[in-house]
VMD Tcl script that builds the backbone (N, CA, C; Angstrom):
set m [mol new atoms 357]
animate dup $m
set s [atomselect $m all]
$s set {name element resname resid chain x y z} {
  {N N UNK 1 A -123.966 -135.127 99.080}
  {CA C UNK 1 A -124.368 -134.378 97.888}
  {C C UNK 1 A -125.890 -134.277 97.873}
  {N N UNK 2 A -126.189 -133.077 97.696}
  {CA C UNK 2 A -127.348 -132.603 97.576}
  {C C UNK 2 A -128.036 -132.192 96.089}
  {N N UNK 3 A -129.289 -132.783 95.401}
  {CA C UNK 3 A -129.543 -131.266 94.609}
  {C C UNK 3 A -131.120 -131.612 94.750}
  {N N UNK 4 A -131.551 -130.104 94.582}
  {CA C UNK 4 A -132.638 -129.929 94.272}
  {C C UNK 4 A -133.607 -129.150 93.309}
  {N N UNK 5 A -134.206 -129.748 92.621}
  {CA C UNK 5 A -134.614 -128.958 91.180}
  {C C UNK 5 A -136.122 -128.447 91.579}
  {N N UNK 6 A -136.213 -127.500 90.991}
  {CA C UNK 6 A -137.326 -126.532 90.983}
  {C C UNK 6 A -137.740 -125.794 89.917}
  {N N UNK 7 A -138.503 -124.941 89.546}
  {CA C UNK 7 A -139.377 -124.077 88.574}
  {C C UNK 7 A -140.037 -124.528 87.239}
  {N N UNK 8 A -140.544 -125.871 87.427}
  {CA C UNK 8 A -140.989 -127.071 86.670}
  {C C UNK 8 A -142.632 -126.356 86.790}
  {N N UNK 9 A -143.683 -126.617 85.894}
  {CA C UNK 9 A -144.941 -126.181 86.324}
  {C C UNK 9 A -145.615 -126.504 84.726}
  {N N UNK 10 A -146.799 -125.559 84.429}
  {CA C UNK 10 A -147.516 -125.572 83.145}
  {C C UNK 10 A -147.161 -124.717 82.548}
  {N N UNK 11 A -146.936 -125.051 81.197}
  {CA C UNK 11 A -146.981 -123.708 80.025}
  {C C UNK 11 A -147.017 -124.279 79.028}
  {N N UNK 12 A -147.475 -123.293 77.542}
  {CA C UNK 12 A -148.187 -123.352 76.845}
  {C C UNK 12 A -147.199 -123.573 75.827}
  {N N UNK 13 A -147.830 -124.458 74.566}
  {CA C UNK 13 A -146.840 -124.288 73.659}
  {C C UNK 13 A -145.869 -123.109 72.959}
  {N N UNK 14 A -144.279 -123.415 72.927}
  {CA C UNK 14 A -143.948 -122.105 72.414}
  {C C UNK 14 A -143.411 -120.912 73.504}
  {N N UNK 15 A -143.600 -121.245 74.637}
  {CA C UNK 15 A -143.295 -120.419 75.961}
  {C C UNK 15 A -142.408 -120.860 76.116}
  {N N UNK 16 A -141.502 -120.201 77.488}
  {CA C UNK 16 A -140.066 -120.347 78.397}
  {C C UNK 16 A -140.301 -121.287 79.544}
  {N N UNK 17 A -139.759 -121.591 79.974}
  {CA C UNK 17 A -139.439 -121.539 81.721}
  {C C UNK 17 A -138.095 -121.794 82.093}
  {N N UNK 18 A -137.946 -121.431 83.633}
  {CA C UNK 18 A -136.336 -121.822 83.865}
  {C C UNK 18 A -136.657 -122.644 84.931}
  {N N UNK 19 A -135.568 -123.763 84.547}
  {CA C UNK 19 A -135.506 -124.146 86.036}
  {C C UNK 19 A -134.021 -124.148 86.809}
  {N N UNK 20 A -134.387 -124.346 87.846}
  {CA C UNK 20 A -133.236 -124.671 89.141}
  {C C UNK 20 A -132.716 -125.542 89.296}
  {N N UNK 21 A -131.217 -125.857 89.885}
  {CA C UNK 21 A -131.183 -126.962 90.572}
  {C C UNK 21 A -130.052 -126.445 91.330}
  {N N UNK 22 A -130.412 -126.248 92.861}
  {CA C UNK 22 A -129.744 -126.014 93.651}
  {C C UNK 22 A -129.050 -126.976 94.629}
  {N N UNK 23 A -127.905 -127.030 94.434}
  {CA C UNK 23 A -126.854 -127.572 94.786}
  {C C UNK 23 A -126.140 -127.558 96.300}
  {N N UNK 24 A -125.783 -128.568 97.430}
  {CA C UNK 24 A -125.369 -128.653 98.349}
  {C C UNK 24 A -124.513 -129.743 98.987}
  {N N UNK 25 A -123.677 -129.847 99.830}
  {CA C UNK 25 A -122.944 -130.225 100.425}
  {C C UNK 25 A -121.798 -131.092 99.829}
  {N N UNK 26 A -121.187 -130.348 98.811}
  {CA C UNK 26 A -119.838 -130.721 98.268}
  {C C UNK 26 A -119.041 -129.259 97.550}
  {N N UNK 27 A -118.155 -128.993 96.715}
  {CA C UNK 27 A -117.770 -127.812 96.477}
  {C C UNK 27 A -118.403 -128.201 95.141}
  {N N UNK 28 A -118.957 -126.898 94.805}
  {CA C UNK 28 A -119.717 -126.776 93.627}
  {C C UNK 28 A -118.457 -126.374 92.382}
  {N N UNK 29 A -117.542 -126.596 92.305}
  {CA C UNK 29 A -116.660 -125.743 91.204}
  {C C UNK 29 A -115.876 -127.621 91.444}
  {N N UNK 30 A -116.080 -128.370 91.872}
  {CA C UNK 30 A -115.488 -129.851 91.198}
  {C C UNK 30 A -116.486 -130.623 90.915}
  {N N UNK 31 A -117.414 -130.434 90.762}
  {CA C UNK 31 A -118.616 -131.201 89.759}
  {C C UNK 31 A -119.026 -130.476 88.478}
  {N N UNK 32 A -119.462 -131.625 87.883}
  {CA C UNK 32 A -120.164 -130.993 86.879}
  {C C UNK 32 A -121.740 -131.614 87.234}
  {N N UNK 33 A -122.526 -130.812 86.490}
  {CA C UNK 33 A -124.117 -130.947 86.869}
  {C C UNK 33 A -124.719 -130.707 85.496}
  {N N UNK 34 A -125.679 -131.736 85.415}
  {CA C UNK 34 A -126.515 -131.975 84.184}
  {C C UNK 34 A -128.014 -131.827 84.422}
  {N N UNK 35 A -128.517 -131.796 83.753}
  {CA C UNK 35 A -130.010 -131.994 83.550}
  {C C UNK 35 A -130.266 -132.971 82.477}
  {N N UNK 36 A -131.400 -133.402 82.976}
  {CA C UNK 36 A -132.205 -134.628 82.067}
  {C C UNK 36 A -133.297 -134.681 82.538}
  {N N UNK 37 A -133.876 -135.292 80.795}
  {CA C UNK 37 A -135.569 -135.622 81.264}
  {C C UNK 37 A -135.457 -136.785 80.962}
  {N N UNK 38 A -137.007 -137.100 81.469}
  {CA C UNK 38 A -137.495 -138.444 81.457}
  {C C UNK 38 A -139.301 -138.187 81.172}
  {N N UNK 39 A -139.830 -138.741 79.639}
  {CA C UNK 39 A -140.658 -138.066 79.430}
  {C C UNK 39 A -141.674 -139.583 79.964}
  {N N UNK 40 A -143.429 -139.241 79.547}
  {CA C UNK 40 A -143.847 -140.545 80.000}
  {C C UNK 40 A -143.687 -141.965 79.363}
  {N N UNK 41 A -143.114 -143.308 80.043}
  {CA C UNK 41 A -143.300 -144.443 78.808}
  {C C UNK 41 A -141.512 -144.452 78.049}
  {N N UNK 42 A -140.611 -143.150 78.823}
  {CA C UNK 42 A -139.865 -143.574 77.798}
  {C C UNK 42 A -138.304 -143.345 78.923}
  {N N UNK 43 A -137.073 -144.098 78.801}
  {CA C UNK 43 A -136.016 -143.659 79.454}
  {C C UNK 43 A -135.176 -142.461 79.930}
  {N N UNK 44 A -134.713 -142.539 80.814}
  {CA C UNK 44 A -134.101 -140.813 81.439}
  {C C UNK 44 A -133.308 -140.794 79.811}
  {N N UNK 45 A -132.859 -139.362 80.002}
  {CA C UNK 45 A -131.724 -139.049 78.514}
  {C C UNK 45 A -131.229 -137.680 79.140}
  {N N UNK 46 A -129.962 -137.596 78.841}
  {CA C UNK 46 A -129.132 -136.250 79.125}
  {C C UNK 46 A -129.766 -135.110 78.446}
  {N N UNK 47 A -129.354 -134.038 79.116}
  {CA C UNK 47 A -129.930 -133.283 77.767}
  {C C UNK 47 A -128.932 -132.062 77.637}
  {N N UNK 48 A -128.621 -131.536 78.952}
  {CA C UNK 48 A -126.860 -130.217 78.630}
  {C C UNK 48 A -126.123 -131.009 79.941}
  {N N UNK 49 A -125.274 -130.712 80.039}
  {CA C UNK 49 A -124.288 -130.973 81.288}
  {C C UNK 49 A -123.183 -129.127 81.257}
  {N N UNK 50 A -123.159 -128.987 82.475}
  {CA C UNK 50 A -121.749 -127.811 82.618}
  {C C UNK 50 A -120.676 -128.237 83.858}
  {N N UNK 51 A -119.691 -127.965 83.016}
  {CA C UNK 51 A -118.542 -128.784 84.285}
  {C C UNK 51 A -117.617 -127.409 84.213}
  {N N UNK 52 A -116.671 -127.436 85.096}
  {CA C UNK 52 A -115.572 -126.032 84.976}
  {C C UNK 52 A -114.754 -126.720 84.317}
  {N N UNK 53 A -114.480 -127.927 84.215}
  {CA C UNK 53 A -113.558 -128.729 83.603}
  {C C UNK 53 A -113.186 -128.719 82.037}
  {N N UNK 54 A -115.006 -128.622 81.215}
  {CA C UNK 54 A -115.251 -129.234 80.171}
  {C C UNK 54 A -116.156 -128.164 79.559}
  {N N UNK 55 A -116.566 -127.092 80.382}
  {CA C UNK 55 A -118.014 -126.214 79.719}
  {C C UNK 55 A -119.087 -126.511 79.809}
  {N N UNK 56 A -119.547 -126.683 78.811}
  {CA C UNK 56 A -120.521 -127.090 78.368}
  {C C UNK 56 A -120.937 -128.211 77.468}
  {N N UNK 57 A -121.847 -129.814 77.637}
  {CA C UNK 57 A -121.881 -130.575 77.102}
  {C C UNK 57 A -123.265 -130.853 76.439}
  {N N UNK 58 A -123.694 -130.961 74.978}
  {CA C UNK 58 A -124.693 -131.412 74.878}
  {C C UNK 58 A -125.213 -132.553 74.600}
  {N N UNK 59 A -126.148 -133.177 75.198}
  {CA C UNK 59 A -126.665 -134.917 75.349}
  {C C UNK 59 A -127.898 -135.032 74.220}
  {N N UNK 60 A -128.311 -134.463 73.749}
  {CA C UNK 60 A -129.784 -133.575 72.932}
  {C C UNK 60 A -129.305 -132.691 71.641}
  {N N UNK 61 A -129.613 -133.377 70.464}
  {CA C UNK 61 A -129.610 -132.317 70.041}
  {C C UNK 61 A -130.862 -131.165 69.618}
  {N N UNK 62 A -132.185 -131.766 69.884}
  {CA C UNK 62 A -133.280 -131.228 69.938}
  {C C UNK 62 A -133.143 -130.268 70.739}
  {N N UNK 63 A -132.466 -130.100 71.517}
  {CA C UNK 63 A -132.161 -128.673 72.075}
  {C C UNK 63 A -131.649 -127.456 71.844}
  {N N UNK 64 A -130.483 -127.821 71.051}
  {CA C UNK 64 A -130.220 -126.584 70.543}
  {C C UNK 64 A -130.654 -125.970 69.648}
  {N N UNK 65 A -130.583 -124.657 70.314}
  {CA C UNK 65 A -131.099 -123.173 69.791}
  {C C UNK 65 A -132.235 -123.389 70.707}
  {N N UNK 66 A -132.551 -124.215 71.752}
  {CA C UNK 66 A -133.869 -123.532 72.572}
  {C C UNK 66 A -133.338 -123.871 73.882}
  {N N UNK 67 A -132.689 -124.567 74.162}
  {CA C UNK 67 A -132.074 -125.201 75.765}
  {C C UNK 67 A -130.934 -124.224 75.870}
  {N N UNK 68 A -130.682 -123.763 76.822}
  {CA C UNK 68 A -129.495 -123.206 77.489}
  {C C UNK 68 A -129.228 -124.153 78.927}
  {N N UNK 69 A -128.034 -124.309 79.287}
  {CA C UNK 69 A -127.236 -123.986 80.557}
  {C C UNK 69 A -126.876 -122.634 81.338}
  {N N UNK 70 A -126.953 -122.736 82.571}
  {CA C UNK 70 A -125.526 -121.915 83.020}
  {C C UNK 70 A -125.423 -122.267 84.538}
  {N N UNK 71 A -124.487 -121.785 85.219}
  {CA C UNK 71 A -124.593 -122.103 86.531}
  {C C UNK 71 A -124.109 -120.695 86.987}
  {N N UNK 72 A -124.108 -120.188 88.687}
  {CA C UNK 72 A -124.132 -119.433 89.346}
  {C C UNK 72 A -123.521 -120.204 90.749}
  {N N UNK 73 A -122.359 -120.020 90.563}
  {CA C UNK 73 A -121.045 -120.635 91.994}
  {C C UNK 73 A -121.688 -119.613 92.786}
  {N N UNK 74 A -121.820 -118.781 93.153}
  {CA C UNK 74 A -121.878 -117.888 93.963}
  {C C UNK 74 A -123.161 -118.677 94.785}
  {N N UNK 75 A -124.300 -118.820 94.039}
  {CA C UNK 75 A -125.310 -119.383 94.495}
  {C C UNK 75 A -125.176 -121.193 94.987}
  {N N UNK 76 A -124.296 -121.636 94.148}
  {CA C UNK 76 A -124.194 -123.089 94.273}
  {C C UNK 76 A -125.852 -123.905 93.060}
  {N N UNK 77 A -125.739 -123.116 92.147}
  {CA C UNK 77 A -127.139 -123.369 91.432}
  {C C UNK 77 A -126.783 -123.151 89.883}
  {N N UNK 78 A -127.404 -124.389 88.905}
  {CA C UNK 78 A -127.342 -124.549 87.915}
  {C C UNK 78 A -128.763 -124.244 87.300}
  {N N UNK 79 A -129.085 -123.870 86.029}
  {CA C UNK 79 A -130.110 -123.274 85.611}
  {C C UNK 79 A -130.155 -123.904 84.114}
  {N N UNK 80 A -131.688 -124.112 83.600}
  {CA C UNK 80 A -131.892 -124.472 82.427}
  {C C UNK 80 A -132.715 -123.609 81.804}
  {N N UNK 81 A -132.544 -123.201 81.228}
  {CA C UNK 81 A -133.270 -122.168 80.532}
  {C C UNK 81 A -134.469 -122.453 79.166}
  {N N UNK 82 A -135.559 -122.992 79.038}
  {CA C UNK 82 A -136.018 -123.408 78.603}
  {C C UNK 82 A -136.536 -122.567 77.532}
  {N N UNK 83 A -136.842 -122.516 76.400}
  {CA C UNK 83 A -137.518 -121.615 75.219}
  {C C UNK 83 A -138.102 -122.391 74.259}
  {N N UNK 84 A -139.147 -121.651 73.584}
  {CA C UNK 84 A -139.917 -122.764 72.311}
  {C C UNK 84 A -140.332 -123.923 72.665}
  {N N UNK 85 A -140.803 -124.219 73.774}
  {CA C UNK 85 A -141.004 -125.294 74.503}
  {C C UNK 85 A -142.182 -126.090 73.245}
  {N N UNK 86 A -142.140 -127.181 73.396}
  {CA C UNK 86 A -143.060 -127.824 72.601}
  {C C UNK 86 A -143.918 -128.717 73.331}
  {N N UNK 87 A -145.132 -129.511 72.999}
  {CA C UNK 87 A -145.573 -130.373 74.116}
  {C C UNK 87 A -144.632 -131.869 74.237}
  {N N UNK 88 A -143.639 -132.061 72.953}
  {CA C UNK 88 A -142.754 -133.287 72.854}
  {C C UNK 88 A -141.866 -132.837 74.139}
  {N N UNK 89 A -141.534 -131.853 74.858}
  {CA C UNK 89 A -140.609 -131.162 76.039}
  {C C UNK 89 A -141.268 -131.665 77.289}
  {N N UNK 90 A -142.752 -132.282 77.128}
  {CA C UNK 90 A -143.396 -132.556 78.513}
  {C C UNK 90 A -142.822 -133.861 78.907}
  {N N UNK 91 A -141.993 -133.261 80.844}
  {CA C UNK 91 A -141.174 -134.691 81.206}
  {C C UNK 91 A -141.261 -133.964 82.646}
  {N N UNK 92 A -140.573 -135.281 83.119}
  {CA C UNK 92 A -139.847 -134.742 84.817}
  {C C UNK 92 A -138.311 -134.604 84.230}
  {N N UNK 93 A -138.006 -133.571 84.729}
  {CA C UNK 93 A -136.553 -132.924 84.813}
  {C C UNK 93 A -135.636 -133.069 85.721}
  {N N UNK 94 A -134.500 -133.681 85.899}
  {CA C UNK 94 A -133.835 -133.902 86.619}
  {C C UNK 94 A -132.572 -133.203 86.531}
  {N N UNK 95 A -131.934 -132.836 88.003}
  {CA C UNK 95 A -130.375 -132.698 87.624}
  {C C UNK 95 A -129.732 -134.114 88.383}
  {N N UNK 96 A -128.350 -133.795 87.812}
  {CA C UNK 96 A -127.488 -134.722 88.374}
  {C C UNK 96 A -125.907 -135.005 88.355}
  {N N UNK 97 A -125.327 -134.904 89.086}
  {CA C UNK 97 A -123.952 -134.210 89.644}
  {C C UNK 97 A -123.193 -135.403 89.426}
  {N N UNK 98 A -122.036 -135.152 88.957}
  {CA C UNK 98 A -120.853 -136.152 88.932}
  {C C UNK 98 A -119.129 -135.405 89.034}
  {N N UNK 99 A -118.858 -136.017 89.875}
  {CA C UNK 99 A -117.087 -134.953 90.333}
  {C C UNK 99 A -116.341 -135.449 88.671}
  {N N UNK 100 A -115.729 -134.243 88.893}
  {CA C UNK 100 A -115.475 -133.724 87.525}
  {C C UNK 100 A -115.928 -133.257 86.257}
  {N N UNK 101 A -116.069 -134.806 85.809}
  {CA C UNK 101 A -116.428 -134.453 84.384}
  {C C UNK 101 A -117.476 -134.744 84.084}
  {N N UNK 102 A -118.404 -134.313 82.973}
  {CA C UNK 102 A -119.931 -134.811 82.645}
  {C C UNK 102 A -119.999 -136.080 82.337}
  {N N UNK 103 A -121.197 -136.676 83.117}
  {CA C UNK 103 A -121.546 -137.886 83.113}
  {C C UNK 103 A -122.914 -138.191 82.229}
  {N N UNK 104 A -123.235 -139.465 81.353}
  {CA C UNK 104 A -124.670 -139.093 81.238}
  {C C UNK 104 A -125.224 -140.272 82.139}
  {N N UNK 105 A -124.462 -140.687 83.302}
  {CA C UNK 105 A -124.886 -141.541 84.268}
  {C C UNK 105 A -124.362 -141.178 85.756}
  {N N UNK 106 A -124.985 -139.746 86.016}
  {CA C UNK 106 A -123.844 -139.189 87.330}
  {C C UNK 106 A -124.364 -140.212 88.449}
  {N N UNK 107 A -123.600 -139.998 89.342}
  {CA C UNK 107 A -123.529 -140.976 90.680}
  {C C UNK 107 A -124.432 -139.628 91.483}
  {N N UNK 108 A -124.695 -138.944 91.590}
  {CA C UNK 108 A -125.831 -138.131 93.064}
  {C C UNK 108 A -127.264 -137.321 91.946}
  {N N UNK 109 A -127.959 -137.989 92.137}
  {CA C UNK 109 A -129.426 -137.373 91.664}
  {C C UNK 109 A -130.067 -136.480 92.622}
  {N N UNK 110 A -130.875 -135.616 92.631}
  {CA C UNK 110 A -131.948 -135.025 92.731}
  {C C UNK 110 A -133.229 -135.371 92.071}
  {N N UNK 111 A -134.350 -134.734 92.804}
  {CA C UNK 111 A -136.097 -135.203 92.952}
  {C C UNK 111 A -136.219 -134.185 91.417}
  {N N UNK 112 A -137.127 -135.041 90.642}
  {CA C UNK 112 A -137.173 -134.047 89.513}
  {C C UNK 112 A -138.278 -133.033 89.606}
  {N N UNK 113 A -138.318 -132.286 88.715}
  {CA C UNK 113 A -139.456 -131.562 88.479}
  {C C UNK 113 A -140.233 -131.439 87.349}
  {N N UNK 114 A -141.788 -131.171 87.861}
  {CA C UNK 114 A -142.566 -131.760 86.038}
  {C C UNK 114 A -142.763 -130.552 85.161}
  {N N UNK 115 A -142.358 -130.686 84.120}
  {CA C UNK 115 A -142.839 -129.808 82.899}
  {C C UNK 115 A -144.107 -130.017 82.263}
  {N N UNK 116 A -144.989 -129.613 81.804}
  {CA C UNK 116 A -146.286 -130.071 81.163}
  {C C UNK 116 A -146.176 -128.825 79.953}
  {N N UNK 117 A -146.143 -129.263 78.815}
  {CA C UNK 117 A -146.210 -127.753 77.802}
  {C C UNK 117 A -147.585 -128.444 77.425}
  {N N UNK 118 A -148.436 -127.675 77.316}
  {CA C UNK 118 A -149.495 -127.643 76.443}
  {C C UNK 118 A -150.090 -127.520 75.093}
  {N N UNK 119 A -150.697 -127.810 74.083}
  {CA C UNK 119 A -150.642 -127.225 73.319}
  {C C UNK 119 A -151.727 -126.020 72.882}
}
mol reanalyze $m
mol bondsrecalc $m
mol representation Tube
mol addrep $m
């Protein structure tokens, strides 16, 4: 099991970004895959999970109405869709895969990626 997260960078308070996490060497339609941050000084925390199993899970509720999910089988890639970003949003982002069902402790991680919102 593979993942790798990407489109992490700077932005300003109140802005978007999306990120990636592209997915490899297992079948992508029997996992589910989450994202989580881990901001500075403080513990990882779930924040959406999407499984085919289960949908969509939320770990956060500070997210909703600005966090999205979705994934793309075709690609083997899960996506976070970030909006209204605040500088409390500045973390490393992680995904992380668990067969079946959403985990908020999956067994295969990926390298995170850093968010910095500014204000």
């Amino acid at each position: 099991v593979q993942l790798q997260a990407s489109g992490g960078g700077l932005v300003q308070a109140g802005g978007s970004l999306r990120l990636s996490c592209a997915a490899s060497g297992f079948i992508f339609d029997d996992y589910s895959i989450a994202w989580y941050l881990q901001a500075p000084g403080k513990e990882r925390e779930g924040i959406l999970c999407i499984s085919s199993r289960e949908g969509i899970t939320y770990y956060s509720d500070s997210v909703k109405g600005r966090f999205a999910i979705s994934s793309d089988s075709s690609k083997n890639t899960v996506y976070l869709q970030m909006n209204s970003l605040t500088t409390e949003d500045t973390a490393i982002y992680y995904c992380g895969a668990e067969h079946d069902y959403c985990s908020r402790y999956p067994g295969h991680w990926g390298h995170g990626t850093q968010v910095t919102v500014s204000s």
